[in-house]
C-alpha positions as CSV (number, residue, x, y, z in Angstrom):
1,X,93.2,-18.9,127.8
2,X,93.1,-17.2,131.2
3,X,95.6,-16.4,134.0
4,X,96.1,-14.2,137.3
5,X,97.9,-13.0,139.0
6,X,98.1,-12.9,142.7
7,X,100.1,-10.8,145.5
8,X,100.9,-12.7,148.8
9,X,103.4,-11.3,151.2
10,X,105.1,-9.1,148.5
11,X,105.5,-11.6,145.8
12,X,103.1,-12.3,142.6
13,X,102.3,-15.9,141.9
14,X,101.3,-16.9,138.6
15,X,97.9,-18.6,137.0
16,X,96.9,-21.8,136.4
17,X,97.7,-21.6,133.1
18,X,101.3,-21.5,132.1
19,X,101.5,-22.7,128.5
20,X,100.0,-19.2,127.7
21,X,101.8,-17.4,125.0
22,X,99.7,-14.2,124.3
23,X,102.2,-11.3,126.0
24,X,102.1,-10.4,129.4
25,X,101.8,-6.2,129.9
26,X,103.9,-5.1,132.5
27,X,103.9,-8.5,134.3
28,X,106.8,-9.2,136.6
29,X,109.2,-12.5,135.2
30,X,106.5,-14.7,133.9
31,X,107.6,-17.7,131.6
32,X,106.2,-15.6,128.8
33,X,107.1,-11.9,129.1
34,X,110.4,-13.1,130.9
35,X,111.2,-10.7,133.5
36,X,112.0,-11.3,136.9
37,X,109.3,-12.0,139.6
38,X,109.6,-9.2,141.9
39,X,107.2,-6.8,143.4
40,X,106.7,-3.3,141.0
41,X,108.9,-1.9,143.9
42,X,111.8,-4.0,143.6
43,X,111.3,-3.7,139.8
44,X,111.7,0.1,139.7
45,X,114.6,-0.5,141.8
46,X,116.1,-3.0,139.7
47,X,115.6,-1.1,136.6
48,X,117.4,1.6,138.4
49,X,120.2,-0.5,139.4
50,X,120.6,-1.1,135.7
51,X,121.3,2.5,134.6
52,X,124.3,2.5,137.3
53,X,126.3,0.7,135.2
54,X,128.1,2.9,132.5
55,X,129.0,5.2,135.5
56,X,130.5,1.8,137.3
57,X,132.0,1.7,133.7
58,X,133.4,5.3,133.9
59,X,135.4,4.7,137.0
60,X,136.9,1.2,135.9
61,X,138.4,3.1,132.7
62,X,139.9,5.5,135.4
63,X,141.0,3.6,137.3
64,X,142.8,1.6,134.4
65,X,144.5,5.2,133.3
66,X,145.5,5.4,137.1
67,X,149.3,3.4,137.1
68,X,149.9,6.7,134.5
69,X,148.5,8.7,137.0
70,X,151.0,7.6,139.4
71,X,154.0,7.3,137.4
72,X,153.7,11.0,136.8
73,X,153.2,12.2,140.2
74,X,155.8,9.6,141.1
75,X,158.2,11.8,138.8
76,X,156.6,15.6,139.6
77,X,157.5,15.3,143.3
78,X,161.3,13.8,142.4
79,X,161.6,17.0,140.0
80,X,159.6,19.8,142.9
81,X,162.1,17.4,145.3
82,X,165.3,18.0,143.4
83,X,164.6,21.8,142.5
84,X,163.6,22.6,145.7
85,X,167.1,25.3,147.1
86,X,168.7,23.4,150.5
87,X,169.7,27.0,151.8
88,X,165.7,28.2,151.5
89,X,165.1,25.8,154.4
90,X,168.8,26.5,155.6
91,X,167.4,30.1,156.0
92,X,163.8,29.5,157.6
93,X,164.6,25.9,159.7
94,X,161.5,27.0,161.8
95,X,159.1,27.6,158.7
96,X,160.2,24.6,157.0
97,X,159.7,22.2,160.1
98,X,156.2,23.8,160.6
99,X,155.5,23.0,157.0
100,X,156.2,19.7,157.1
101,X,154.4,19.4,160.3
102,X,151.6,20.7,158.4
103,X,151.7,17.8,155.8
104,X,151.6,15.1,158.4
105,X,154.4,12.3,158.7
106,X,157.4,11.4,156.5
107,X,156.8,8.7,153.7
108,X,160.2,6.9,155.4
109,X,158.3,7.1,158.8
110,X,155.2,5.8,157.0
111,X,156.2,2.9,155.4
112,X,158.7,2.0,158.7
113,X,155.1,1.6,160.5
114,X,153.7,-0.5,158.2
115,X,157.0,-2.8,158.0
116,X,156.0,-3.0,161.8
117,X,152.3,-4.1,161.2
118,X,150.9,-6.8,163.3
119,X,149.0,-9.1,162.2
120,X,148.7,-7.9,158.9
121,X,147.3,-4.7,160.2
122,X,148.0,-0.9,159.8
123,X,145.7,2.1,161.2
124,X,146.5,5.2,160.1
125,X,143.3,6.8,161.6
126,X,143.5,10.5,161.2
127,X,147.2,11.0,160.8
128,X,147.1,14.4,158.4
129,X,147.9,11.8,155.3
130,X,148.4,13.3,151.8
131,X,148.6,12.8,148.3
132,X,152.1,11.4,148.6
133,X,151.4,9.4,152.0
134,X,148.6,7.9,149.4
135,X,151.1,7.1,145.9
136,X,154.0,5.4,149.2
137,X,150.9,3.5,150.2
138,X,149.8,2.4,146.8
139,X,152.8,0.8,146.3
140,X,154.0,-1.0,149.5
141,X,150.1,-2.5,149.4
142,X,151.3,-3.7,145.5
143,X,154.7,-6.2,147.1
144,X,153.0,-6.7,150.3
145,X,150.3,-8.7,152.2
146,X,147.7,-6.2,154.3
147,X,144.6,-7.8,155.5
148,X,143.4,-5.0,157.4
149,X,143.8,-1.1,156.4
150,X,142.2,1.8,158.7
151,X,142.5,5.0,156.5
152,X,139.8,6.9,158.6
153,X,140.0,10.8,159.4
154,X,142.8,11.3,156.4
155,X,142.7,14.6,154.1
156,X,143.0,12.3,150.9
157,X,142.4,14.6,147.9
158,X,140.5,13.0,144.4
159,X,144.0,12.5,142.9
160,X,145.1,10.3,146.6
161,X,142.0,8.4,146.1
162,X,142.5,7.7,142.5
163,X,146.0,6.3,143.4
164,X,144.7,4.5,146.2
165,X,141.9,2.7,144.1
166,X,144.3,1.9,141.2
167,X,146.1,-0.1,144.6
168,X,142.9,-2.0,145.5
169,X,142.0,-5.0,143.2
170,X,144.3,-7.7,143.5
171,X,145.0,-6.7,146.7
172,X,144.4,-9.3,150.0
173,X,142.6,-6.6,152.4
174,X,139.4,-8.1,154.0
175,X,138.5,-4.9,155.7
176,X,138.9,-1.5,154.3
177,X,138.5,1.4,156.5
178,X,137.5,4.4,154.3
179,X,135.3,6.3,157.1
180,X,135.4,10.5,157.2
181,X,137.5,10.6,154.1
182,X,134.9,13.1,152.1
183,X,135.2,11.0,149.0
184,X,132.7,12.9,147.3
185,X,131.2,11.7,143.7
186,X,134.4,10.9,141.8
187,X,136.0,9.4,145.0
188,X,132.9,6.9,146.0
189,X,132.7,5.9,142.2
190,X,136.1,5.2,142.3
191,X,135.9,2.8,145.1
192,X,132.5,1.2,144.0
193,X,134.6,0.5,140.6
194,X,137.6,-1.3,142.5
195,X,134.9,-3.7,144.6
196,X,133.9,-6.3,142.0
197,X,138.0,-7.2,141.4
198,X,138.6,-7.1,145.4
199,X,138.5,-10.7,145.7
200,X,139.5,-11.0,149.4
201,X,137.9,-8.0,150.9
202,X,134.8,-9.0,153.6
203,X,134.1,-5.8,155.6
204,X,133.9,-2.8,154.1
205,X,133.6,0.9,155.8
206,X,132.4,4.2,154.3
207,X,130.6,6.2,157.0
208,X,130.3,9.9,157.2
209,X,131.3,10.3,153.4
210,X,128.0,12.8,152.2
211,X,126.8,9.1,150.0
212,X,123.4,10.2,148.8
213,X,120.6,8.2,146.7
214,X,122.8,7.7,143.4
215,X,126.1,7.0,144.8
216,X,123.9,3.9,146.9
217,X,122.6,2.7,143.6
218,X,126.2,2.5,142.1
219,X,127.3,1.1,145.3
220,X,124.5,-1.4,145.2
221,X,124.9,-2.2,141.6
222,X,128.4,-3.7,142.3
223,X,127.0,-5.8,145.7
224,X,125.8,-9.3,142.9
225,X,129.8,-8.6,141.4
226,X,131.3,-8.9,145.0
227,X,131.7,-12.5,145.5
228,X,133.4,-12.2,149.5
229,X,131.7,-9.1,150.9
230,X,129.5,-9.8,154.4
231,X,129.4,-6.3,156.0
232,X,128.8,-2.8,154.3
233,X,129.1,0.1,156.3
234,X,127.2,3.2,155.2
235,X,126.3,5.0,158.5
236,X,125.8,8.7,158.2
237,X,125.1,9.3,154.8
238,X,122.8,10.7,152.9
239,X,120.7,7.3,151.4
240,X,117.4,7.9,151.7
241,X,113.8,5.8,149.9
242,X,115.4,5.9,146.3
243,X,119.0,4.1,147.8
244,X,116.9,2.1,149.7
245,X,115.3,0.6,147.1
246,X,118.9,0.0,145.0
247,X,120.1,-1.8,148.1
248,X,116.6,-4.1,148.3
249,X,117.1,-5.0,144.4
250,X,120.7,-5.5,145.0
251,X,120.3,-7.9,147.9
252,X,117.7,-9.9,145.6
253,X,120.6,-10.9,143.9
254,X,123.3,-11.4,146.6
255,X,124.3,-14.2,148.8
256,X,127.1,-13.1,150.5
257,X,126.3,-10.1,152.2
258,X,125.4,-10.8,156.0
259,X,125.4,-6.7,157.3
260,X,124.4,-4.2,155.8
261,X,124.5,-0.8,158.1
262,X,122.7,2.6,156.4
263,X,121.6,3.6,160.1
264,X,122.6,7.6,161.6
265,X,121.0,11.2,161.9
266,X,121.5,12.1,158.5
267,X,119.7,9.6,156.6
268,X,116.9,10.6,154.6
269,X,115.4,7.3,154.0
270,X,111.7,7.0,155.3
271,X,109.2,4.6,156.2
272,X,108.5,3.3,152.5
273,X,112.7,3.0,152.3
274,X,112.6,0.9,155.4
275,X,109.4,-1.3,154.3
276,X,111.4,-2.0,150.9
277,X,114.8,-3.4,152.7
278,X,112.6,-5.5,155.1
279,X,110.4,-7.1,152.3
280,X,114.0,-8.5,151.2
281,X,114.8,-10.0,155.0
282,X,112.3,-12.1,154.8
283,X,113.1,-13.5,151.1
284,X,117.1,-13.3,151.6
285,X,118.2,-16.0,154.2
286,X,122.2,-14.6,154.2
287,X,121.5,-11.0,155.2
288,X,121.3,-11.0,158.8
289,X,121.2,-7.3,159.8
290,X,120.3,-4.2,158.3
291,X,120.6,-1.4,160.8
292,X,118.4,1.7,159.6
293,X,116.9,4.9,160.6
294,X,114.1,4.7,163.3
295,X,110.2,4.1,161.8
296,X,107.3,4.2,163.8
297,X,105.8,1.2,162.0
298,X,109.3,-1.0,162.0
299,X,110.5,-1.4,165.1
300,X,114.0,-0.7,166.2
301,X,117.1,0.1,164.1
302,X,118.6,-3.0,164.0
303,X,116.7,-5.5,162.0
304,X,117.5,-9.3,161.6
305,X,116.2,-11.8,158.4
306,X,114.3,-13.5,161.3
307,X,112.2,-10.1,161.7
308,X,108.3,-10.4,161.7
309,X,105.8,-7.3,161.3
C-alpha cells in the first residue's frame, strides 16, 4: 500500500492509491482521514473559524433577550418622560433647548423623515442619534419596508445597538450602513449574530469600527450562513494575517460574496495575509474583488479572481 501526496498551486492531490485504509496523519480531506482538502494554511484558518462559533452563539441568545430589552427602555423613558416637572424647563427655556439640541433630533421629527423616504431609503449619516432615536428606529423598521439604511457617524451606545440588532433579521434592508459607529466587541458581535437571519441584505458596511483579528474570524464565520451577501465593507480596521486567514477559509465556503473590501492605513495584515486571500481568488470564481493593504510582492490594492502572480 503506498500513496503521496503532492502540492501544485496551493492544493494537495492525492496518490494513486485510494482504496487505502491505514489512517492518514495530519492529511488534509483524504477519502480516509476525512477532512477537507485545503492547504495547512487554510486548515489553521478553518479550524479557527470553528472556535468563533459559541461567541456567534452568545450574541444570538442576546439578541433573543433584546425585545425585553426594549420593552423596558420603551417604559423607563415614559416614566423619566412623565416625572420630568414642566415648570423646570418653564424656568431654564434656554438650558432645556440646548439640551435637547445636544441629544440630536426629535423622535417625531425622525420618524416624519423616514415616512418621507424615497425609494425605500433613509440616511441619517451623522445626525447626533441616541439610544432612543435607536428603540423609534427599531420599531418603524419592524411595520415597514427599508431597503436601504445609512446609520453612519451616529453616537449609538451598546444598549442602541442591541435594540437595533434585535430590529435586523426579518428585516428587507439590502444595504446596511453601519460605518464610524465604534461598535466595539459586544456591538460587532451583535451585528455578526443578526447576519445569517438577514435574508435580504446584499451590501454590507462597517468601516472605521477598531474590528481587529477575532472580531474578522466571527465575522467570517457567519459569511457560509449568509445566503444574499455580495459586498463586505471592512475598510479601516484593524484585520491583520490571523483575520486574513478567517476570511480565506470563509470564502472557501461561500458562493455569494462578490467584494470583499479590508483595504485602509490601519490594517495590520501583511504580505503572508495578502498571499492567503489571493490563494482563494484563484480557487473561488464568485469573489471578484478583494481590496487590501499594499504588498510589495502583490501588486496593487485592488485584486480581481482573474489575478495572476
Amino acid at each position: 500500500m503506498s500513496s503521496s501526496s503532492e502540492a501544485t498551486g496551493g492544493s494537495i492531490s492525492l496518490g494513486s492509491d485510494p482504496a487505502s485504509t491505514a489512517p492518514c496523519v495530519g492529511c488534509p480531506k483524504c477519502p480516509v482521514c476525512e477532512q477537507d482538502l485545503m492547504n495547512p494554511v487554510m486548515l489553521q484558518a478553518k479550524d479557527e473559524l470553528a472556535q468563533t462559533q459559541r461567541f456567534l452563539e452568545e450574541a444570538r441568545q442576546q439578541i433573543a433577550r433584546s425585545e425585553e430589552t426594549n420593552a423596558q427602555l420603551r417604559q423607563e423613558m415614559a416614566a423619566l418622560k412623565a416625572s420630568a416637572p414642566a415648570e423646570e424647563e418653564q424656568a431654564h427655556p434656554a438650558a432645556a433647548e440646548e439640551e435637547e439640541a445636544k441629544r440630536g433630533p426629535e423622535v417625531s421629527q425622525l420618524l416624519e423623515e423616514a415616512r418621507t423616504q424615497i425609494d425605500g431609503m433613509l440616511t441619517l449619516y451623522d445626525r447626533d442619534l441616541a439610544d432612543r432615536h435607536a428603540v423609534a428606529l427599531a420599531e418603524w423598521l419592524a411595520i415597514h419596508k427599508c431597503y436601504k439604511l445609512y446609520l453612519a457617524g451616529n453616537p449609538i451606545s451598546i444598549e442602541g445597538v442591541r435594540i437595533l440588532a434585535a430590529a435586523l433579521p426579518g428585516s428587507t434592508l439590502e444595504k446596511l450602513d453601519l460605518d464610524s459607529l465604534c461598535l466595539g466587541d459586544e456591538g460587532t458581535r451583535l451585528i455578526a449574530a443578526a447576519l445569517p437571519m438577514m435574508s435580504c441584505l446584499k451590501d454590507l458596511h462597517l468601516d472605521q469600527n477598531q474590528i481587529g483579528d477575532e472580531l474578522a474570524r466571527i465575522l467570517a464565520a457567519t459569511l457560509p450562513q449568509c445566503a444574499t451577501l455580495s459586498e463586505l465593507h471592512l475598510a479601516d480596521n484593524l484585520i491583520g494575517d490571523e483575520g486574513a486567514r478567517a476570511f480565506a477559509a470563509a470564502l472557501s465556503q461561500n458562493s455569494t460574496l462578490r467584494v470583499l473590501d479590508i483595504a485602509g492605513a490601519h490594517s495590520k495584515m501583511s504580505a503572508d495575509g495578502v498571499r492567503a486571500l489571493i490563494a482563494v481568488l484563484d480557487t473561488n470564481s464568485t469573489i471578484w474583488t478583494v481590496r487590501r493593504p499594499p504588498c510589495p510582492d502583490q501588486g496593487n490594492a485592488s485584486v480581481s479572481h482573474k489575478y495572476t502572480a
